[in-house]
C-alpha positions in Angstrom: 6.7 5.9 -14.9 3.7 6.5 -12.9 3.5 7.7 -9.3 0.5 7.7 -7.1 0.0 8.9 -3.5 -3.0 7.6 -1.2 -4.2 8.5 2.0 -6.3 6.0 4.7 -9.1 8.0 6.4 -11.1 5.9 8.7 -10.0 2.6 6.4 -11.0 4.4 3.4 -7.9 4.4 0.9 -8.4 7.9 -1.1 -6.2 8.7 -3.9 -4.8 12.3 -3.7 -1.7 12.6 -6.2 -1.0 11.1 -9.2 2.2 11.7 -11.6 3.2 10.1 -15.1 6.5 11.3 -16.2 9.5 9.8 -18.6 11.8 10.3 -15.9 12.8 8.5 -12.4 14.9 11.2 -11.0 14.8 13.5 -7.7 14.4 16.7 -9.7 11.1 15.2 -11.7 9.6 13.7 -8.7 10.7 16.8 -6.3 9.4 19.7 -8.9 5.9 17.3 -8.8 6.3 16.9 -5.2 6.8 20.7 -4.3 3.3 21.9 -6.9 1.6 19.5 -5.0 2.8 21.4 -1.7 2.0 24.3 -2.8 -1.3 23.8 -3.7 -2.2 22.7 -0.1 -0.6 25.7 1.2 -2.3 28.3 -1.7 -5.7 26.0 -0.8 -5.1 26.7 2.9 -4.8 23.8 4.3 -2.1 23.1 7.0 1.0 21.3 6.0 2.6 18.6 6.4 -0.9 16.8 5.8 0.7 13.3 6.4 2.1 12.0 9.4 4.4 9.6 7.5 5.1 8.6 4.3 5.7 4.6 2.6 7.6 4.3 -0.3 9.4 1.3 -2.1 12.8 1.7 -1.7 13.9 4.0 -4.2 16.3 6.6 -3.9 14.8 8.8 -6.4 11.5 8.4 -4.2 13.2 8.8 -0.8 15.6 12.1 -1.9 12.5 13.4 -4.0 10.4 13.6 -0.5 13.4 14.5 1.6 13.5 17.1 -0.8 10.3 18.5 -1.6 8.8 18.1 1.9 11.3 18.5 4.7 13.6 20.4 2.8 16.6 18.5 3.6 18.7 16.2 2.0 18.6 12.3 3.1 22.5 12.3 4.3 21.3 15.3 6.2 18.7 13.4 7.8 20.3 10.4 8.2 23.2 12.0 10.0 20.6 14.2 12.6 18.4 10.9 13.1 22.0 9.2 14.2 23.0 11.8 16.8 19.3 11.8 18.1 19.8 7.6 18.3 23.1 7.9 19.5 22.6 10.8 22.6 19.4 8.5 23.8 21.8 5.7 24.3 24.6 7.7 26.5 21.8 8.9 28.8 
């Protein structure tokens, strides 16, 4: 498989991660995901660098990210992100 991340500055697409592994899990993608992180943070830089993230949709993608860079899991997520949606609609 191979797995590439880009970034858009001022309508310039910039490649910035690339990743060719025999596996499509969570733990291969999250281990790649979490080096990356920490060479931003050992590099200085401030983290998180993106603002968002687009992804097919693929659970090994989605948990891997959930993972790696918010440090929760996507039921976890899911389940805060539904209280948030829910309380806005009471008031």
């Amino acid at each position: 498989m191979y797995y590439a991340g880009v970034i858009n500055i001022d309508g310039e697409i910039l490649p910035t991660l690339e990743l060719i592994s025999c596996n499509h899990d969570a733990t291969s993608i999250s281990s790649f995901l979490l080096q990356f992180k920490h060479f931003v943070l050992s590099s200085e830089k401030p983290w998180p660098l993106f603002r968002g993230v687009v992804t097919a949709f693929s659970l090994a993608l989605i948990n891997s990210i959930m993972l790696a860079w918010n440090t929760c899991s996507l039921e976890y997520y899911l389940m805060v992100m539904y209280e948030v949606i829910y309380e806005k609609e009471l008031a």
